[in-house]
MARSE-746855 format. One line per 4 residues: number of its first residue (from 1); their letters; for each residue x, y, z of C-alpha. Coordinates in pm, 1 decimal. Example, Ala and Ser with C-alpha at 12.3 -4.5 7.8 and 13.67 -1.06 7.14 Angstrom:
MARSE-746855
1> as> 1230.0:-450.0:780.0 ~ 1367.0:-106.0:714.0
end
This chain:
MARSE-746855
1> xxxx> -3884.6:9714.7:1571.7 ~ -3912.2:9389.3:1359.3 ~ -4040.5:9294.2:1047.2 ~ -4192.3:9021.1:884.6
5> xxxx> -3945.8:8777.2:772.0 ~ -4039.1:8870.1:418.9 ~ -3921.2:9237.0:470.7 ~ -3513.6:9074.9:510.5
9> xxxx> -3574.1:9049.9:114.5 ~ -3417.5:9335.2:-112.9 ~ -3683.5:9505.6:-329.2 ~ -3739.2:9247.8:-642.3
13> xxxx> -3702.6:9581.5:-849.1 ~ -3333.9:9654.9:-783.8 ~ -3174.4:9403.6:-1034.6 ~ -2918.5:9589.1:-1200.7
17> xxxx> -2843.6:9631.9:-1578.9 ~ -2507.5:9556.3:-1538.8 ~ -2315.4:9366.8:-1856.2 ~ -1989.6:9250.7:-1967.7
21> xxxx> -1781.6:9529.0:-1842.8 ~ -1937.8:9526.9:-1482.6 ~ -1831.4:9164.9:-1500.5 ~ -1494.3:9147.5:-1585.3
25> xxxx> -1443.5:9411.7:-1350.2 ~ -1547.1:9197.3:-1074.6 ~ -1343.4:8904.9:-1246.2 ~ -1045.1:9107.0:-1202.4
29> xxxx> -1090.2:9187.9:-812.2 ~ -1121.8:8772.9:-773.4 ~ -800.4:8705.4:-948.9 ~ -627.3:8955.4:-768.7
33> xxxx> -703.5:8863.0:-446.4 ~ -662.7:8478.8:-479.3 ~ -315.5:8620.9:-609.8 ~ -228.4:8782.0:-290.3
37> xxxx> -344.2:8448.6:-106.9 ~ -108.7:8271.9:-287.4 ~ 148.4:8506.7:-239.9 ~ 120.7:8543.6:130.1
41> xxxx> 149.8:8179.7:155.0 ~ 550.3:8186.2:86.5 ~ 544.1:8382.8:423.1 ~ 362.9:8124.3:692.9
45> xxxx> 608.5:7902.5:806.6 ~ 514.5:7872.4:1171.0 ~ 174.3:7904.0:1390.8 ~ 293.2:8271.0:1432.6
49> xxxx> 306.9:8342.3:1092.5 ~ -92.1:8230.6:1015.3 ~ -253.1:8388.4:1319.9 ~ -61.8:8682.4:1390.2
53> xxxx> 149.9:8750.9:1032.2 ~ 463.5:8729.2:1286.6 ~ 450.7:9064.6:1386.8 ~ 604.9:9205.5:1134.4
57> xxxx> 380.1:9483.7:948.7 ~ 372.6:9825.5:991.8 ~ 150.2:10049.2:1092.4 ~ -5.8:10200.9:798.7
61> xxxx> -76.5:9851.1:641.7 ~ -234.4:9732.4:984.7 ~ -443.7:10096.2:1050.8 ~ -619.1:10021.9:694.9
65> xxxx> -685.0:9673.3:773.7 ~ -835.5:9791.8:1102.0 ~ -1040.3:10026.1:927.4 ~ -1159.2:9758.3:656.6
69> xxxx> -1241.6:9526.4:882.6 ~ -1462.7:9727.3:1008.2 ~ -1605.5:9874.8:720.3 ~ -1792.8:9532.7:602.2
73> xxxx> -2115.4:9524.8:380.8 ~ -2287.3:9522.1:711.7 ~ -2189.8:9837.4:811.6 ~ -2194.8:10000.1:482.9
77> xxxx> -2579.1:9847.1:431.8 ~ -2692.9:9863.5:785.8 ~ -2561.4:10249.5:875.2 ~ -2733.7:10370.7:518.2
81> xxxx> -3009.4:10152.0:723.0 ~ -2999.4:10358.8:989.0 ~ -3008.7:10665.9:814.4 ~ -3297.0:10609.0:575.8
85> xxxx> -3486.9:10540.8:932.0 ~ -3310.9:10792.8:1179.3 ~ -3114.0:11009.6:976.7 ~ -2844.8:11197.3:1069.0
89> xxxx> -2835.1:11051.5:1440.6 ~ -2596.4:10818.2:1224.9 ~ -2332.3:11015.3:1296.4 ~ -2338.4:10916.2:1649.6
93> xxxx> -2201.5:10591.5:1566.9 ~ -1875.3:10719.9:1447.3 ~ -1801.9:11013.9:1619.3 ~ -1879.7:10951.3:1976.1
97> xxxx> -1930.3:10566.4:1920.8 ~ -1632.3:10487.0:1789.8 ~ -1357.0:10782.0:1761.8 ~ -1263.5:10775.6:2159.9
101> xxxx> -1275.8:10401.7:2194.5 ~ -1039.0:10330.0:1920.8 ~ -827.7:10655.9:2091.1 ~ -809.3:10468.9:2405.8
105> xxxx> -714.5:10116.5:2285.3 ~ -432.5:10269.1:2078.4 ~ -280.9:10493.2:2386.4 ~ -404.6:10275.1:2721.4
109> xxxx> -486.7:9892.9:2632.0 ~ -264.7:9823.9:2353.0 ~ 45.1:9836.1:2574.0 ~ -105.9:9570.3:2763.2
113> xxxx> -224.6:9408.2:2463.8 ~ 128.5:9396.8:2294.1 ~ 312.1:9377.4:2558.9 ~ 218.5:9113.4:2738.4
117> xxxx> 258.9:8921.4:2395.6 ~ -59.9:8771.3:2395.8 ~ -194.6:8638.9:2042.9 ~ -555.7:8710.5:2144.6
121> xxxx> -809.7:8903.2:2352.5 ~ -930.5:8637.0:2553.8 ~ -521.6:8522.8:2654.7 ~ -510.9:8843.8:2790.0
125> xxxx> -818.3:8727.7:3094.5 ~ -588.7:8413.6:3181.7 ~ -318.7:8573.9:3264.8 ~ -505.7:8845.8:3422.0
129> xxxx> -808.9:8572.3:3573.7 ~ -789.8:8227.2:3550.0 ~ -890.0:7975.2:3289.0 ~ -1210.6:7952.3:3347.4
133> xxxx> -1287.3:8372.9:3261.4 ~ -1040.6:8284.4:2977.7 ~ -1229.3:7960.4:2870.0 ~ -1534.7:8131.9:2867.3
137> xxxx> -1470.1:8461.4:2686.7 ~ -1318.0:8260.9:2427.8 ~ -1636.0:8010.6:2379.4 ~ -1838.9:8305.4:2364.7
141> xxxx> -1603.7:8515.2:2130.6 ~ -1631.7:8201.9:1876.2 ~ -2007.9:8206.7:1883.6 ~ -2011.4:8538.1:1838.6
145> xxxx> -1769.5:8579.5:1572.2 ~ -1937.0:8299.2:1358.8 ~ -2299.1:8496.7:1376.8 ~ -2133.2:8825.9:1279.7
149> xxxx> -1976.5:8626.0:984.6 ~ -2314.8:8461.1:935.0 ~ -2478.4:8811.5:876.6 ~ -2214.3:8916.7:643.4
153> xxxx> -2281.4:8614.8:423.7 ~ -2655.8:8678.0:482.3 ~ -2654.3:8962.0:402.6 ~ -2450.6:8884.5:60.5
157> xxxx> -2685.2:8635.4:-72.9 ~ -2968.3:8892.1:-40.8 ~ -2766.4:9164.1:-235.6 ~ -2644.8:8985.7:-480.1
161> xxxx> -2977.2:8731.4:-564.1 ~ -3155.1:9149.1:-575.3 ~ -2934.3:9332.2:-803.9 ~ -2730.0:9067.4:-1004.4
165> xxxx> -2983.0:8753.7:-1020.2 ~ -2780.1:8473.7:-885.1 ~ -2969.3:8219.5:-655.4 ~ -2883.6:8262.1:-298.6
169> xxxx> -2672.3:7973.4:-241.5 ~ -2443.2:8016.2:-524.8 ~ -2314.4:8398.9:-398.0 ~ -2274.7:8253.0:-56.1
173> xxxx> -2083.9:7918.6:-235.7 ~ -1843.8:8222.1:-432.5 ~ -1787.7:8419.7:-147.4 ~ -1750.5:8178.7:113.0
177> xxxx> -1508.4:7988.8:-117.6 ~ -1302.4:8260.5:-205.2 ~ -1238.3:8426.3:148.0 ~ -1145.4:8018.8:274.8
181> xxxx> -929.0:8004.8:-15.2 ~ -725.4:8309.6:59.7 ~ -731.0:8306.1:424.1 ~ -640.5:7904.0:417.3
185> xxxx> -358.7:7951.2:193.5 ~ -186.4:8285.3:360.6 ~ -304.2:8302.6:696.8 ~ -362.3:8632.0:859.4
189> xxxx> -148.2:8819.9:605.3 ~ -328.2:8709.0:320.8 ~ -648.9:8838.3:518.8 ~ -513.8:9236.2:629.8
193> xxxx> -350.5:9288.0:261.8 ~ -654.4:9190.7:92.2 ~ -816.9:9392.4:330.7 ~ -613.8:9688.1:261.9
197> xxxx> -729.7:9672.8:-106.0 ~ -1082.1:9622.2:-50.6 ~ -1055.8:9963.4:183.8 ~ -963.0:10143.7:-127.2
201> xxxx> -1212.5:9960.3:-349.9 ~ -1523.7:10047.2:-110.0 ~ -1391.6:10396.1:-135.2 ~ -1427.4:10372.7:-513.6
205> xxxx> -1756.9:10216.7:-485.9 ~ -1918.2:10423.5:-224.6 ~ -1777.9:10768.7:-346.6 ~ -2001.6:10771.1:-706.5
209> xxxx> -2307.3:10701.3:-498.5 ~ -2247.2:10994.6:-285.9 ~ -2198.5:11245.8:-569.3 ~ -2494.0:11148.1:-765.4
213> xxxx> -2695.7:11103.9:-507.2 ~ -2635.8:11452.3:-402.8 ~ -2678.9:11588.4:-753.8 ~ -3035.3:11416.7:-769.9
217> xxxx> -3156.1:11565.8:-469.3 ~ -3042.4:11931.9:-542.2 ~ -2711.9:11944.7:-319.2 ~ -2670.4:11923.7:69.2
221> xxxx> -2974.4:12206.3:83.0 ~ -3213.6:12027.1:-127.6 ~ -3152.1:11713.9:114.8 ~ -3184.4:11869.1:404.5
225> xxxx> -3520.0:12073.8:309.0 ~ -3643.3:11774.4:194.4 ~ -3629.6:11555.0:492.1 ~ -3712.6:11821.2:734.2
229> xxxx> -4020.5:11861.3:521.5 ~ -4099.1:11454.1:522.1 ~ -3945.5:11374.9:843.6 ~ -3919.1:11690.4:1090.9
233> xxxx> -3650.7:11880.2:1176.7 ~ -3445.5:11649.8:1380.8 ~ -3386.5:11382.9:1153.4 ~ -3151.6:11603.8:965.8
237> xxxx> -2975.2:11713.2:1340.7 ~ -2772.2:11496.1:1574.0 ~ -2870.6:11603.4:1919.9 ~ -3203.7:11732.4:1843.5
241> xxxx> -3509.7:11594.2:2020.5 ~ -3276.3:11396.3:2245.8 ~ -3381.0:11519.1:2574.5 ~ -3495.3:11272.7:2860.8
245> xxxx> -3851.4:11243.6:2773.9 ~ -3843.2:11409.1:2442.9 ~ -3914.6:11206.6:2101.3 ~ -3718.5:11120.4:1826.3
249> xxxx> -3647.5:10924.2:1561.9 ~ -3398.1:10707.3:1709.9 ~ -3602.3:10634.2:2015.4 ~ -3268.7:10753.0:2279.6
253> xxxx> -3224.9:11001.0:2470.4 ~ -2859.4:11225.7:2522.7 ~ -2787.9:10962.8:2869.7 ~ -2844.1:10681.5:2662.7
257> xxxx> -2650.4:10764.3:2338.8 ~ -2338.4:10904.8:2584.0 ~ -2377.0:10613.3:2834.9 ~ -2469.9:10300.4:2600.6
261> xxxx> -2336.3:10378.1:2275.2 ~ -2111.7:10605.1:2365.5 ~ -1927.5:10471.7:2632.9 ~ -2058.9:10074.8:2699.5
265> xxxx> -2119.0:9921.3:2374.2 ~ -1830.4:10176.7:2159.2 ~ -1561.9:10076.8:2409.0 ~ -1694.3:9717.0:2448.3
269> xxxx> -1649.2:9645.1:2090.9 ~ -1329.0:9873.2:1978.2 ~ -1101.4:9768.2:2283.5 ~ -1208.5:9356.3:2315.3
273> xxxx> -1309.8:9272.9:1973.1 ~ -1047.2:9057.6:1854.6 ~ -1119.7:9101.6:1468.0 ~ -1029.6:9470.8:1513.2
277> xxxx> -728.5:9399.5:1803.1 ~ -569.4:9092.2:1597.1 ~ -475.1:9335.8:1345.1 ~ -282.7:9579.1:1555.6
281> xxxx> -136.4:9229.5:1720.7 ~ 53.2:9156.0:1385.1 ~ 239.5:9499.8:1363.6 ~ 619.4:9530.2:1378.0
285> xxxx> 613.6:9639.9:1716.6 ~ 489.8:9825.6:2040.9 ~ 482.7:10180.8:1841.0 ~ 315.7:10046.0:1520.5
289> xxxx> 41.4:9838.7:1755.0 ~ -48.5:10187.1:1942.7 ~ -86.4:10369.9:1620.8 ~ -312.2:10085.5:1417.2
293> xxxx> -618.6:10203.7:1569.6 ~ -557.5:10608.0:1593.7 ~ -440.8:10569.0:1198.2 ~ -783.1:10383.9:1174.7
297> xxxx> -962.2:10693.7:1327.5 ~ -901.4:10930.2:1071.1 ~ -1038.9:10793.4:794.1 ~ -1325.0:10652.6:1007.8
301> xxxx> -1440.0:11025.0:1096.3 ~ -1476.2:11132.8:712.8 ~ -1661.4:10765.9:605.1 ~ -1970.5:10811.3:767.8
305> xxxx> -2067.4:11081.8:492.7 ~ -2038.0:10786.8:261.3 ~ -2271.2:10565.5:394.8 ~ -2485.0:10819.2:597.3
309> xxxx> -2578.6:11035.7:295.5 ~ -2704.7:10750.8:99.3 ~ -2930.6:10616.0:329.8 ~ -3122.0:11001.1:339.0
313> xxxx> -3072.1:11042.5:-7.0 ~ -3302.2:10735.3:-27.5 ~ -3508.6:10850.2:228.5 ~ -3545.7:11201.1:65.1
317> xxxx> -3594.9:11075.5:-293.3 ~ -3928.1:10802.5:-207.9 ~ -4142.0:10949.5:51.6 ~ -4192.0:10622.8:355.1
321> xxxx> -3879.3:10464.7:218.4 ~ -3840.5:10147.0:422.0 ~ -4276.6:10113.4:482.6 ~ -4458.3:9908.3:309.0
325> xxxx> -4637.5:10141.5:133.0 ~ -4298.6:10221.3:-27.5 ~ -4186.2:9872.5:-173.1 ~ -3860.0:9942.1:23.0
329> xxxx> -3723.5:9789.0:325.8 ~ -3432.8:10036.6:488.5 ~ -3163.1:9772.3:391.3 ~ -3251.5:9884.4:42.1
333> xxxx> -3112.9:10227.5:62.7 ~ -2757.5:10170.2:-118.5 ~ -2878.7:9919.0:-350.2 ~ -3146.9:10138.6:-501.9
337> xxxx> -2924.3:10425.0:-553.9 ~ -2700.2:10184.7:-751.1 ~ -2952.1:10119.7:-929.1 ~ -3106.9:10427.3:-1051.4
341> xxxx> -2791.2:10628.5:-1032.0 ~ -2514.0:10480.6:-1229.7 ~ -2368.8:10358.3:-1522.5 ~ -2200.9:10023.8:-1693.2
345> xxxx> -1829.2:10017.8:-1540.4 ~ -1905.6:10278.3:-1256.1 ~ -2189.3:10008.6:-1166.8 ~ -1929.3:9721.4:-1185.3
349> xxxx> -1679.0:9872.3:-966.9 ~ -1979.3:9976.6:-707.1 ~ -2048.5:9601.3:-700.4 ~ -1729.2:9448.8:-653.3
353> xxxx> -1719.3:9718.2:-353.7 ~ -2008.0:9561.2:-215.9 ~ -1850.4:9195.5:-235.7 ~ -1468.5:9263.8:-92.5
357> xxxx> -1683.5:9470.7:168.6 ~ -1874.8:9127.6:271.8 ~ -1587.4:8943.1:197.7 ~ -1356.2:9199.2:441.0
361> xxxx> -1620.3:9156.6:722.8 ~ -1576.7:8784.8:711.7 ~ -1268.2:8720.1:655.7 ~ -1198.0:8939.4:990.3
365> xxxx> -1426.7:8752.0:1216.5 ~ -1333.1:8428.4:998.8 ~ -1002.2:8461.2:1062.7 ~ -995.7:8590.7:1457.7
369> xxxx> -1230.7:8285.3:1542.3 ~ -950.0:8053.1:1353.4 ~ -736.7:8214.6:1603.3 ~ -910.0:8207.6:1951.0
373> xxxx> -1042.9:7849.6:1854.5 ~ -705.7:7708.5:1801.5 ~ -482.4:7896.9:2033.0 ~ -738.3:7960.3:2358.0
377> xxxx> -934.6:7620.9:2330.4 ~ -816.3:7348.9:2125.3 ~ -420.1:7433.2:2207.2 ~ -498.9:7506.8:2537.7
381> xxxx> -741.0:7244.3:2710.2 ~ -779.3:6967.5:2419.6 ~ -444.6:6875.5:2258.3 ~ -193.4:7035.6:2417.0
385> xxxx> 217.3:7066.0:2383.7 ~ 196.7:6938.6:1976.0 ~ 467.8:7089.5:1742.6 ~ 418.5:7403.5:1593.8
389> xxxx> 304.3:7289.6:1229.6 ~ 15.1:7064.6:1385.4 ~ -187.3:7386.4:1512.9 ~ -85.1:7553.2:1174.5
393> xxxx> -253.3:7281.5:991.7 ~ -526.1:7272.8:1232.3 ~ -607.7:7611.5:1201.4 ~ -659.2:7613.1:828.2
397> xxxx> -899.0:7270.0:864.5 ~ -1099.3:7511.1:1126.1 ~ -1138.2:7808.3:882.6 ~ -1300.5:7550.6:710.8
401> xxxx> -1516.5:7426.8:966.3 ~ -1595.7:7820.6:1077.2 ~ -1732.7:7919.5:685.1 ~ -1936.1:7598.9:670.3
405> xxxx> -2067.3:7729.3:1045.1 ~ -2111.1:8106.2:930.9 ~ -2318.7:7967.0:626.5 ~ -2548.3:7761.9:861.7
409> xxxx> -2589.8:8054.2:1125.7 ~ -2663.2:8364.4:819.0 ~ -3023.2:8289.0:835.5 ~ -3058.0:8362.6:1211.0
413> xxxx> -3027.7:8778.2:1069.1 ~ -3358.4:8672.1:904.0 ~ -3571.9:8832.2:1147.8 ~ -3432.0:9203.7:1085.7
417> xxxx> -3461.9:9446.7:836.6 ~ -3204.1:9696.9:958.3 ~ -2928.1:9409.4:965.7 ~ -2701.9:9700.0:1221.5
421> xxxx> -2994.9:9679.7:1489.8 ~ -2903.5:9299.2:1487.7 ~ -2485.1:9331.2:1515.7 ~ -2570.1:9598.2:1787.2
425> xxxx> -2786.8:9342.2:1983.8 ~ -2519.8:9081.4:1953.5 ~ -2250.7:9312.9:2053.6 ~ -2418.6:9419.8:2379.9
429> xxxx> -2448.6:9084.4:2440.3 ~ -2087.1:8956.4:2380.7 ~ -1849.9:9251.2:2393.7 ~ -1973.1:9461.3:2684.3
433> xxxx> -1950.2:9221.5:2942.5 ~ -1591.8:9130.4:2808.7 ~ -1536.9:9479.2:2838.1 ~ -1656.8:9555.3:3186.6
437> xxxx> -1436.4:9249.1:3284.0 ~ -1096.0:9410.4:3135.3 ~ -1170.7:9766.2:3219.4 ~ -1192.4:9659.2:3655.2
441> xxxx> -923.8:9415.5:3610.1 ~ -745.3:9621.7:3432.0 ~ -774.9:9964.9:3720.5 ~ -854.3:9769.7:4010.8
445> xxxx> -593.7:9561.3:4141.0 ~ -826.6:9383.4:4416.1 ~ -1003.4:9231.6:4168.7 ~ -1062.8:8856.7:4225.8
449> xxxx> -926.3:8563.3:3994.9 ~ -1279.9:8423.4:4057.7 ~ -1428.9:8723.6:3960.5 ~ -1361.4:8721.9:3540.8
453> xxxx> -1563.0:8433.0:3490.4 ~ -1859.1:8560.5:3723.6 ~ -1860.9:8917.6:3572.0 ~ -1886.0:8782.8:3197.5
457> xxxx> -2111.4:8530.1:3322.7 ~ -2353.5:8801.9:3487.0 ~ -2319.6:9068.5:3198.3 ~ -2394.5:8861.2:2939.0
461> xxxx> -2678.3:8684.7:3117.0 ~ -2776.3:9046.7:3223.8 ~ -2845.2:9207.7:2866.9 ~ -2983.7:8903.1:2757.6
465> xxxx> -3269.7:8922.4:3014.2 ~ -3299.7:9255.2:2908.4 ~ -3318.7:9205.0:2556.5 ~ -3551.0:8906.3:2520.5
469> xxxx> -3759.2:8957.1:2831.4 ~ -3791.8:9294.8:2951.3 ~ -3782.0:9504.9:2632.0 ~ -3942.0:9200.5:2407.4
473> xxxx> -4178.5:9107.4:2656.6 ~ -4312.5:9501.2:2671.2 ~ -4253.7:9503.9:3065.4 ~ -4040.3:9852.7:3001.0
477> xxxx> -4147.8:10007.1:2692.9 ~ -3816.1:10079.3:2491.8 ~ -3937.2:10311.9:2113.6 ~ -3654.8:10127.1:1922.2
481> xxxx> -3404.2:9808.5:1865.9 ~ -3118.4:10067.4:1863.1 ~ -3229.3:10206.8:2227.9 ~ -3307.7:9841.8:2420.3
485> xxxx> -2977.3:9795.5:2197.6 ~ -2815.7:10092.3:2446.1 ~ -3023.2:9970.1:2741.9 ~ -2914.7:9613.0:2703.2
489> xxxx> -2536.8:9736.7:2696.1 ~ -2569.3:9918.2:3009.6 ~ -2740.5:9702.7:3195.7 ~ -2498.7:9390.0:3064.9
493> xxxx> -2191.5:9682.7:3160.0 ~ -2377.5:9717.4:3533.5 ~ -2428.3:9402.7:3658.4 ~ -2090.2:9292.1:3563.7
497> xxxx> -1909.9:9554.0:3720.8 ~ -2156.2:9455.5:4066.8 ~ -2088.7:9095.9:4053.0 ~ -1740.5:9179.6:3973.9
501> xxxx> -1694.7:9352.9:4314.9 ~ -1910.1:9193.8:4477.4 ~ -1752.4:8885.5:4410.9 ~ -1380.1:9042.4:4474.6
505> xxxx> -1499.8:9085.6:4823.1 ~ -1514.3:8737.0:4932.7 ~ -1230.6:8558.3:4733.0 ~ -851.6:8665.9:4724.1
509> xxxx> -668.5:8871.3:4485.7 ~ -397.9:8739.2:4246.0 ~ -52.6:8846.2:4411.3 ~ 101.6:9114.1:4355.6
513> xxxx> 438.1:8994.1:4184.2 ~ 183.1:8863.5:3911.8 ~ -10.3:9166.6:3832.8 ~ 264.9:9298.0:3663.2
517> xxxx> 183.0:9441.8:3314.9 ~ -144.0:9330.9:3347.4 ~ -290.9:9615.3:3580.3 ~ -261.9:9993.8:3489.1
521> xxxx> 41.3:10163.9:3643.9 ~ 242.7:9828.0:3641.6 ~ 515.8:9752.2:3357.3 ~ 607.9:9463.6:3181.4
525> xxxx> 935.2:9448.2:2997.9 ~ 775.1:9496.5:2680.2 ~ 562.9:9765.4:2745.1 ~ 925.8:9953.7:2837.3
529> xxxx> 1015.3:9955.1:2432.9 ~ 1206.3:10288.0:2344.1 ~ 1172.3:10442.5:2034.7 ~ 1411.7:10381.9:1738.7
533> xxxx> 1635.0:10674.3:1718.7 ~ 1502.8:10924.2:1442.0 ~ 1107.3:10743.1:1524.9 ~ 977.8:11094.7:1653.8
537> xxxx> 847.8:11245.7:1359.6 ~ 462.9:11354.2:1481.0 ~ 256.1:11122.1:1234.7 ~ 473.2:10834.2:1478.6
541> xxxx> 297.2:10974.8:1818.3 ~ 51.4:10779.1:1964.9 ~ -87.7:11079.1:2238.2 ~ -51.6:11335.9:1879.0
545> xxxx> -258.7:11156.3:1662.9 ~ -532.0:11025.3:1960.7 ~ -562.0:11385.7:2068.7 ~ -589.5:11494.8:1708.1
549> xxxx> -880.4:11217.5:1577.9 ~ -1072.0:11344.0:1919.8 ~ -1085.0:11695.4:1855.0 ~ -1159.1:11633.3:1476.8
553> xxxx> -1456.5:11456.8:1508.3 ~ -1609.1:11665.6:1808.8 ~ -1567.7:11959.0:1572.4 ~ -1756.8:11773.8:1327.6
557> xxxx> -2059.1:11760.1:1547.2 ~ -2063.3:12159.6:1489.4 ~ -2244.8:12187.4:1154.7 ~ -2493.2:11924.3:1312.6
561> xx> -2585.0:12079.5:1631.0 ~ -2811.5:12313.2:1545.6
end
């Protein structure tokens, strides 16, 4: 469902009144976090130190920074997206496409993660593969991580040129400058404690919308009877209309939200996306790396209210929002409530949650790609065996080289005007068939060193060819991005897995001795770490707090069931 490259464009109407108070407001957020980049430089004194903040953080500093990393611009602008133009199937996304992934890398992979001490996702398929599944996961974990950081950018310039007036280049020249200043000068650290405050400044920034919104439209009831009026009633249900054959909005069916987003491309991108893993990689140790992700789930249950009920709030307020009969596009559904809803300081401190929310998504792809780039393939295959300070100096000169990259790839989101339909496309390409690799090697001990590199090889090829020929090409008629988005990912996840054992078949297994810790119901000696003595208080239990996120958010699905 594209749109004329016009359409990727925020409404020309949404510039924003804002004045001297909005500004210094947003002058303030700059200073501070250049200030904790300069302060979290004291702390990098080796390679360990800049990519990994030398394991020494604890968990509730690394569970927010899991969480903001996440929560970038992207996904606050592209899930209101996806509400204006699907409504409440939004919560889909969080509570089945997110929730039990990020439960099952905190209680099953990050053992092996940690464990094994690997500083990155792609380590993890040498030791389990060989180089070549390693070699290639990390090229294609680069590329993809510069794209993602390209739409953040993208995505930035269009904002800010729409509601504040600034010329394209020069938000992308701000931005861009700032997050390469403070990841440059502190390294990973400098990246997760920024992030931590630009968690709490989204919050601030999301939280007004939300209320006034709400208030305009006549409370949760008003909403509701509006956009059942406009839209039917299952645009304001999450499982209505989804039966095979039936239509919907979001142009899926039950199978393919449980299968593809649900399964394939939710575990694909919580358990191998290294922007999300490096942060529970820096924590203190084996107990504060299981919990980063289930501390993450909490909050991630309650924050799709705050960017789901803006995008119907939009949708109920201009009848065809996101047409062209409306002057809208979909991506406009946060910036036109911040425009029309509220005031000089409140509108400051709504756009400066914008910004660290761009600037969060980049910096985490930003600085994961400065990882895998210098650790998995320049350390590994081009200069090898240099001292320690060399690859600390050469991973700040390719942070540089990876924001002057993101810059020249932002434009490639053109095409899109629901900028999520476009991260879920490259996801299904990138992270499921990494996924589908580390999920058989990781339960199926017969599985080949050959076959890594042919499984990733396969899946990715595999939901291309779905993606650009078969759903593009109209030979299978797919309603929706979103569901060849779900098709893609299980037909990527498919012929992985095939090729995978097909491929096992005919070549020989690593030995045994050297499977240790890297196949489930083996040990390594640091996946045997006890607890510290008076560390069993229940908010400090992995299985407690997984179980706890996953019965929380399937009792949210209650009140939108029927």
């Amino acid at each position: 469902m594209q749109t004329p490259t016009h359409a990727t464009y925020l409404a020309a109407e949404l510039r924003l009144p804002t004045n001297w108070l909005d500004y210094t407001i947003l002058a303030i957020y700059f200073v501070v976090v250049l200030g904790i980049g300069f302060a979290a430089r004291r702390s990098v004194k080796t390679s360990l130190d800049f990519f990994l903040s030398g394991r020494s953080l604890p968990a509730w500093i690394t569970g927010l920074a899991f969480i903001s990393a996440n929560l970038a611009a992207t996904e606050i602008l592209g899930m209101a997206a996806n509400s204006a133009q699907y409504g409440a199937y939004t919560v889909h996304w969080y509570w089945i496409g997110a929730i039990p992934a990020m439960v099952f890398l905190g209680l099953v992979m990050m053992p092996f993660y940690y464990g094994s001490k690997v500083r990155s996702v792609p380590e993890m398929l040498l030791l389990r593969f060989d180089k070549w599944a390693h070699l290639l996961s990390s090229a294609l974990f680069a590329f993809a991580a510069i794209l993602i950081a390209g739409v953040n950018l993208y995505a930035l310039a269009i904002v800010v040129e729409a509601l504040l007036g600034w010329p394209q280049w020069v938000a992308i020249v701000v931005a861009g400058a700032f997050v390469l200043a403070y990841i440059t000068l502190g390294g990973l650290s400098s990246a997760i404690y920024n992030e931590v405050l630009q968690f709490f400044v989204i919050l601030a920034a999301l939280i007004p919308i939300v209320v006034l919104g709400l208030k305009k439209v006549g409370g949760w009831d008003g909403l509701t009877d509006k956009l059942t009026a406009e839209h039917g009633a299952n645009f304001t249900t999450a499982w209505g209309g989804t039966g095979i054959g039936s239509d919907n909005p979001l142009g899926a069916n039950w199978l393919t939200i449980v299968l593809g987003l649900g399964f394939v491309l939710s575990f694909g991108y919580w358990t191998t996306n290294f922007a999300e893993v490096q942060r529970a990689l820096s924590a203190k140790n084996l107990s504060a790396a299981q919990r980063t992700p289930l501390i993450a789930a909490f909050p991630k249950i309650f924050i799709v209210f705050l960017v789901m009920i803006p995008g119907l709030t939009a949708a109920a307020l201009i009848p065809g929002f996101g047409t062209e009969q409306s002057g809208y596009q979909y991506n406009d559904a946060i910036p036109y409530l911040m425009e029309q809803l509220l005031p000089n300081g409140v509108l400051g401190i709504a756009v400066t949650g914008l910004l660290a929310a761009f600037m969060a998504g980049m910096a985490a792809n930003v600085s994961s790609f400065n990882t895998v780039f210098t650790n998995d393939i320049w350390g590994r295959y081009v200069v090898k065996g240099r001292e320690d300070a060399y690859y600390v100096r050469f991973g700040r000169l390719i942070t540089v080289i990876g924001v002057c990259a993101s810059v020249g790839t932002a434009f490639l989101a053109s095409s899109f005007s629901n900028i999520m339909s476009y991260l879920q496309t490259l996801f299904s390409f990138f992270n499921v068939p990494m996924f589908v690799v580390f999920i058989v090697g990781m339960f199926w001990k017969r599985a080949s060193v050959k076959s890594g590199f042919w499984g990733l090889l396969a899946g990715t090829v595999a939901a291309m060819v779905n993606y650009f020929w078969i759903y593009k090409q109209g030979i299978i008629d797919i309603p929706s991005d979103q569901g060849a988005n779900f098709v893609s990912a299980i037909v990527g996840f498919v012929a992985g897995a095939v090729v995978m054992v097909a491929v096992s078949l005919f070549t020989a297994p690593k030995p045994a001795e050297e499977l240790q810790g890297l196949v489930y119901g083996t040990r390594s000696p640091g996946m045997s770490e006890a607890p510290a003595e008076g560390d069993d208080a229940w908010y400090r239990r992995p299985a407690l707090l997984g179980w706890g996120a996953i019965v929380l958010a399937a009792a949210c699905y209650i009140p939108f069931s029927f």
